[in-house]
C-alpha positions as CSV (number, residue, x, y, z in Angstrom):
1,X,-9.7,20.3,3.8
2,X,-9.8,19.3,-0.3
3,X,-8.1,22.6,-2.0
4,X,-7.3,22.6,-6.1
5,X,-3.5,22.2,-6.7
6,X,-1.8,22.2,-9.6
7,X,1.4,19.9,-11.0
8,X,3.3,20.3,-14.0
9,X,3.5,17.2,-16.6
10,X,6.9,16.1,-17.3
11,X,5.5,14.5,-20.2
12,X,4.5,17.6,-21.8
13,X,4.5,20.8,-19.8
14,X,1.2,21.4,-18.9
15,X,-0.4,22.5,-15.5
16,X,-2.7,19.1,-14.5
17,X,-5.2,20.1,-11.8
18,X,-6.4,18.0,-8.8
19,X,-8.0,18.2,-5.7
20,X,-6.1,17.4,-2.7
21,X,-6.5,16.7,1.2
22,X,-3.5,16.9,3.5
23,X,-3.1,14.3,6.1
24,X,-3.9,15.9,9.8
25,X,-0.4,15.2,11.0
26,X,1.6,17.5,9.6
27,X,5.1,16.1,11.5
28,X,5.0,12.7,10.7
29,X,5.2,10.2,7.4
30,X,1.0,9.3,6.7
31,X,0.0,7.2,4.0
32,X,-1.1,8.4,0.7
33,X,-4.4,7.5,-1.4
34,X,-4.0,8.4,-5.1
35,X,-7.7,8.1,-6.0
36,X,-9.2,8.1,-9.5
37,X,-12.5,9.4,-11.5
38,X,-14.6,7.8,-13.3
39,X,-14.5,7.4,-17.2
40,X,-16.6,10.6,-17.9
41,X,-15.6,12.3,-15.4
42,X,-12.5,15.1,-14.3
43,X,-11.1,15.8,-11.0
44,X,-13.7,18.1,-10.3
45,X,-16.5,14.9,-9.5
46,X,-17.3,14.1,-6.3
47,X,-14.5,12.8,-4.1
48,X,-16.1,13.7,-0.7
49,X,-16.7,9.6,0.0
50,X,-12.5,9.5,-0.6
51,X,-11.5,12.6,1.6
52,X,-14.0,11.6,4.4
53,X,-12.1,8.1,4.3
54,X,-8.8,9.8,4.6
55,X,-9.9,12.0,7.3
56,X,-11.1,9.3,9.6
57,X,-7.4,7.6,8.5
58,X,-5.7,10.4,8.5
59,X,-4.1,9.8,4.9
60,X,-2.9,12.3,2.7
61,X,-4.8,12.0,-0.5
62,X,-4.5,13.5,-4.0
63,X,-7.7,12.8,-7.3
64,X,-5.8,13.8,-10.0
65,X,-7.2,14.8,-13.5
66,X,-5.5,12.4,-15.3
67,X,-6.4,13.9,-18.7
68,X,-10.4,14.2,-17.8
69,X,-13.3,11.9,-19.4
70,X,-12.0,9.2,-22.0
71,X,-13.3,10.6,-25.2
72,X,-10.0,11.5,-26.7
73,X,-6.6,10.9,-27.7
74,X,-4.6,12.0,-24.6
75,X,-7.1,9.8,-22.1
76,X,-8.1,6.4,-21.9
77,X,-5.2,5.1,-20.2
78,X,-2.8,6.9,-22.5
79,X,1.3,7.2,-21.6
80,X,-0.2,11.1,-21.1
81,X,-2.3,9.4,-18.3
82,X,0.5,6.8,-16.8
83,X,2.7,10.1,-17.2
84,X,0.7,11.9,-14.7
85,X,-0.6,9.4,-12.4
86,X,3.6,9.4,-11.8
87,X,3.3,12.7,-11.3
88,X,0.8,12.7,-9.3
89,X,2.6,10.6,-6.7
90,X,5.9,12.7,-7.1
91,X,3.9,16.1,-6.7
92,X,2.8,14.6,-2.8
93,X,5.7,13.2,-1.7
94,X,7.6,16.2,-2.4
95,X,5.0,18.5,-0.9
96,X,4.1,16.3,2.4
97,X,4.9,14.0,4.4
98,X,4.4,10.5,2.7
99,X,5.3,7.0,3.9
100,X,6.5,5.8,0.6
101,X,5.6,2.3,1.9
102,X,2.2,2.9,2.0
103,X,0.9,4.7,-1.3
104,X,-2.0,3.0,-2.5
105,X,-4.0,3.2,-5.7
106,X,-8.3,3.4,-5.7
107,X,-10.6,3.2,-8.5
108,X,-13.9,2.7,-9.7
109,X,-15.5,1.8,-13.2
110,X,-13.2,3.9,-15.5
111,X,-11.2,4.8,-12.6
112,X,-10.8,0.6,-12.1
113,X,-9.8,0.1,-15.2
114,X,-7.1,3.3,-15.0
115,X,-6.2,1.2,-11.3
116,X,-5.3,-1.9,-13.0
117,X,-3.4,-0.5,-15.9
118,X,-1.6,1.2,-13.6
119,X,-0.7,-1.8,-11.8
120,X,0.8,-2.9,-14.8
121,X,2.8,-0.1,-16.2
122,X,3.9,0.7,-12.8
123,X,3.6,-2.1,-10.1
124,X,6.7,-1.0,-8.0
125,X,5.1,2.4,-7.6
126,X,2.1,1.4,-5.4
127,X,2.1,-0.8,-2.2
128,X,-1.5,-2.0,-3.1
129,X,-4.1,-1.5,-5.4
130,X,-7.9,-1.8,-5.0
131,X,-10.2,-1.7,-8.1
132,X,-13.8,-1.7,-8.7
133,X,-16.0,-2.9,-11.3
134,X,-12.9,-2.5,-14.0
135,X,-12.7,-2.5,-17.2
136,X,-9.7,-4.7,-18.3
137,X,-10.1,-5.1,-22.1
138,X,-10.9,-2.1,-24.0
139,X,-11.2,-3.6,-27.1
140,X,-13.8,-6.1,-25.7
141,X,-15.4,-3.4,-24.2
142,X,-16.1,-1.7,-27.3
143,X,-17.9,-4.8,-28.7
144,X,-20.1,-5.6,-25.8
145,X,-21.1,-1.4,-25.8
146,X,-21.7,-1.1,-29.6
147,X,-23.9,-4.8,-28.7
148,X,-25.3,-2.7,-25.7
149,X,-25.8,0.7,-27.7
150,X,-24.4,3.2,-25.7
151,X,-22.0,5.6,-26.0
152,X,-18.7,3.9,-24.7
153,X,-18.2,2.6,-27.8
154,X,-18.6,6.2,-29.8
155,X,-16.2,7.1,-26.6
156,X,-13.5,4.2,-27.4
157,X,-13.3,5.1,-30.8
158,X,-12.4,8.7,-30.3
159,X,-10.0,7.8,-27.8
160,X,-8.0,5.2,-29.6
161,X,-8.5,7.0,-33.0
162,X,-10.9,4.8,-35.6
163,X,-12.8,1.6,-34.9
164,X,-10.6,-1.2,-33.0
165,X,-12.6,-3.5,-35.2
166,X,-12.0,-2.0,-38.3
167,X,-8.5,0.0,-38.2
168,X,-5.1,-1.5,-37.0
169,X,-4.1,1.5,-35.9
170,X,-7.0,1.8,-33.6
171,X,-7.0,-2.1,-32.6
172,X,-3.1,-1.6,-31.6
173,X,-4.3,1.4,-29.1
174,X,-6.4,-0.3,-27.5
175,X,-4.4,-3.1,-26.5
176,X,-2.0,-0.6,-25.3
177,X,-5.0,0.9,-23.0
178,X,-5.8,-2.3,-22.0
179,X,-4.5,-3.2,-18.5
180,X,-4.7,-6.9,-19.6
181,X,-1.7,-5.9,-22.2
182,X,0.1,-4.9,-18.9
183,X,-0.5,-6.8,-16.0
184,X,1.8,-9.8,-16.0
185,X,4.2,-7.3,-14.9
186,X,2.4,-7.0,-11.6
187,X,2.8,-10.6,-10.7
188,X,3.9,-11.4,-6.7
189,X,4.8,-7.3,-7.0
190,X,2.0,-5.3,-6.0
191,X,-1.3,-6.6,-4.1
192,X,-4.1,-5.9,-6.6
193,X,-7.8,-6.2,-5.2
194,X,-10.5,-6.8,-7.6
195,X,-14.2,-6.1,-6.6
196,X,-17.1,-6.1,-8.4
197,X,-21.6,-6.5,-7.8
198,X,-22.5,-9.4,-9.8
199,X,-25.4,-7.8,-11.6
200,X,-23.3,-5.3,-13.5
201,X,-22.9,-5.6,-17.4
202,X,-27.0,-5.9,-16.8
203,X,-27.9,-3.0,-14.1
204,X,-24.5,-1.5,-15.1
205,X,-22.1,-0.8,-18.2
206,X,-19.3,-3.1,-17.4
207,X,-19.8,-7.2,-17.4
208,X,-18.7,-9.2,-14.9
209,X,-16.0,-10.9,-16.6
210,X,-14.1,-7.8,-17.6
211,X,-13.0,-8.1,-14.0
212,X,-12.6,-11.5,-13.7
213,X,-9.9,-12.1,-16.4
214,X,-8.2,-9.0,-14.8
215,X,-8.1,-11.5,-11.7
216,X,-7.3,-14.3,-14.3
217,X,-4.1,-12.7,-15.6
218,X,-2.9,-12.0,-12.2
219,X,-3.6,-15.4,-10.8
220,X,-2.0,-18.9,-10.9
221,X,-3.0,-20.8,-13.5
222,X,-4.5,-23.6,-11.0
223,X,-6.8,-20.9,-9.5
224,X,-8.1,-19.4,-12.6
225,X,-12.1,-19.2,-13.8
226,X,-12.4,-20.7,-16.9
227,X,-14.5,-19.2,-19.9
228,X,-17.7,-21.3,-19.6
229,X,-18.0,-20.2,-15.8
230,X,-17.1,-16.3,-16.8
231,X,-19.9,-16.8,-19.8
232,X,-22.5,-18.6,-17.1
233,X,-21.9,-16.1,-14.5
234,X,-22.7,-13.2,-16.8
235,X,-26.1,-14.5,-18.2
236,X,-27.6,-15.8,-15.2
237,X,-26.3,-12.8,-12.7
238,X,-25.6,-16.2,-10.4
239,X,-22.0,-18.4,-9.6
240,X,-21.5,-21.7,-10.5
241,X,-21.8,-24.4,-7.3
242,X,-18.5,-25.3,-7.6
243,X,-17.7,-21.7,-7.5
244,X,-19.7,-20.4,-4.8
245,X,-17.5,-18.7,-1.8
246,X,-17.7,-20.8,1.4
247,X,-18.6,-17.8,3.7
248,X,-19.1,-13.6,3.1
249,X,-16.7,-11.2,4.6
250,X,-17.7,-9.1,7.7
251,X,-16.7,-6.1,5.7
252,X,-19.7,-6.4,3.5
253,X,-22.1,-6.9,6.4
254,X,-25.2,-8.2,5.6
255,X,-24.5,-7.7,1.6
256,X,-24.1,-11.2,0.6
257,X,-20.6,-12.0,-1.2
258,X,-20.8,-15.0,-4.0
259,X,-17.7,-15.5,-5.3
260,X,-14.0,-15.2,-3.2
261,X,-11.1,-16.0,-5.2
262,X,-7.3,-15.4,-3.9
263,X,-4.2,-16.4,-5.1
264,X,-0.5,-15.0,-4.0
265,X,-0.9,-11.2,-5.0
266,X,-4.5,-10.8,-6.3
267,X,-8.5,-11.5,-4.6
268,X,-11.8,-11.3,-6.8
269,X,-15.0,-10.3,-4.9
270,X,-18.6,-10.7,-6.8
271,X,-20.9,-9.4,-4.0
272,X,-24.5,-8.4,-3.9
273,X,-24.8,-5.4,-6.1
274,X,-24.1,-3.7,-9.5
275,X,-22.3,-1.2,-11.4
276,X,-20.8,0.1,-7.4
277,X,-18.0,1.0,-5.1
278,X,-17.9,0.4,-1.3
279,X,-14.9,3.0,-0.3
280,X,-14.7,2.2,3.0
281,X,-14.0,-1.8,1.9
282,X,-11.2,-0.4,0.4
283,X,-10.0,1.7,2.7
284,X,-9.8,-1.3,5.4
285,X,-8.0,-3.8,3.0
286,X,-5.4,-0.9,1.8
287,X,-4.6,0.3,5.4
288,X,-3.3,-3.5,6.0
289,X,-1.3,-3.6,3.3
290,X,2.4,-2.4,3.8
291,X,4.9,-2.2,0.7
292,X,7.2,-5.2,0.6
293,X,4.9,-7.2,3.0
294,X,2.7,-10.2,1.9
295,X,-0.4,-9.2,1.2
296,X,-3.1,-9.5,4.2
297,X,-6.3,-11.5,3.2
298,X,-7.7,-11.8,5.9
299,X,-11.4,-10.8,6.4
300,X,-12.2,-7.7,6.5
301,X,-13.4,-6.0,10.5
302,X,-17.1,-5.2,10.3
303,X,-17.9,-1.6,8.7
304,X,-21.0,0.5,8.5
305,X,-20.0,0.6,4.7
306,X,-22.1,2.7,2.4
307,X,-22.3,1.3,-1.5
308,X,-21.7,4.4,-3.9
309,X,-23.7,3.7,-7.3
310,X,-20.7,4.2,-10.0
311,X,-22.0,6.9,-12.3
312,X,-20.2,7.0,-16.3
């Protein structure tokens, strides 16, 4: 059953909030899922897809506040934010029973992005991390929304304090948000799955490529996608021939997958879709994946997976 509990912040004091889900087995070590909201969101969105996942695994699973939408200062992938993602982790383990070999990390849109940073500011914490439709470069981000007029540049601003374009100040924050500032230090340490539909940045806020230099920074140089196929794919919503992934993954089922990249600790997926999240996907890969193990890449068993539209 998800009930409200409440942590305290080492960082600062404070009471955090977040809904939690006990594992059925109350006698034995079950793994944890530390899942995230989305940008705009708190830990009071929807996390019914995420509990139901844990059920049927029986997982213990905590969606933490993490500071709430990323419209100010003390969100937005702050040390606030790393601080209690940390504490999130703590608050479970000492409360249940948690197999500290299998703690794993979901996320979606904002809740990618917060995924990969934390990857990076903390890669011995998780045993792997699965992120969807990310964003990697916040201050890239804030160019292609202010291109796009929306609010998620109005939203960057506030959170790193003044135009990155315009104030040092501001530009240094968000290279700090930025998991791309952090993720060489999850190199051949943590798996790190990177998923994303191929039409967002057009049906959806985040371009394609936000994800894929994620996957570039966490790759061997040999296996990286160059520029001029990140710039193609985004325009045409369509992968280069010499790009094209031999065969789809049973996981997806009939949802076609375009692109399959993999290389030691880190896979990119550009599948059939847009600005969305496939929890059970995850929930497959991350249940293979054991803390000081080589990652499994296999394909993933067939699932009657439904696609969750990533709201803000």
């Amino acid at each position: 059953m998800i009930e409200k509990r409440t942590y305290t912040s080492k960082f600062d004091g404070t009471p955090q909030p977040a809904m939690c889900q006990a594992a059925g087995s109350a006698f034995e070590v079950r793994p944890l899922l530390v899942a995230l909201h989305t940008w705009s969101f708190t830990y009071e969105a929807d996390c019914s897809a995420y509990a139901a996942l844990c059920a049927r695994n029986d997982w213990h699973m905590i969606f933490p506040h993490f500071r709430g939408p990323n419209w100010h200062l003390d969100a937005c992938g702050s040390d606030l934010v790393v601080s209690d993602l940390e504490d999130a982790v703590a608050y479970m383990c000492e409360n249940h029973r948690v197999d500290p070999r299998r703690i794993y990390l979901v996320g979606g849109s904002g809740g990618g992005h917060c995924s990969l940073l934390m990857a990076g500011r903390r890669p011995d914490l998780w045993s792997a991390v699965s992120a969807w439709c990310p964003i990697s470069d916040i201050a890239l981000w804030y160019r292609q929304s202010r291109e796009r007029n929306n609010s998620y540049a109005d939203n960057i601003a506030q959170s790193c304090g003044g135009d990155p374009e315009v104030s040092a100040a501001a530009r240094r924050e968000a290279r700090l948000r930025s998991p791309l500032t952090w993720l060489k230090n999850a190199v051949g340490r943590v798996p790190v799955d990177i998923s994303t539909g191929i039409h967002d940045g057009h049906t959806g806020s985040v371009p394609v490529g936000q994800a894929i230099r994620a996957y570039n920074m966490l790759a061997a140089e040999a296996d990286r996608i160059s520029e001029a196929d990140i710039a193609y794919i985004e325009k045409t919503e369509t992968v280069p021939a010499h790009l094209t992934a031999a065969a789809g993954d049973p996981a997806f089922g009939s949802r076609p997958v375009y692109l399959r990249r993999q290389s030691g600790f880190v896979r990119l997926t550009l599948f059939e879709g847009g600005h969305d999240i496939i929890p059970e996907i995850s929930g497959e890969w991350l249940a293979r994946q054991v803390g000081g193990a080589a990652p499994d890449w296999s394909p993933g068993r067939p699932l009657e997976a439904r696609i969750t539209e990533l709201s803000k």
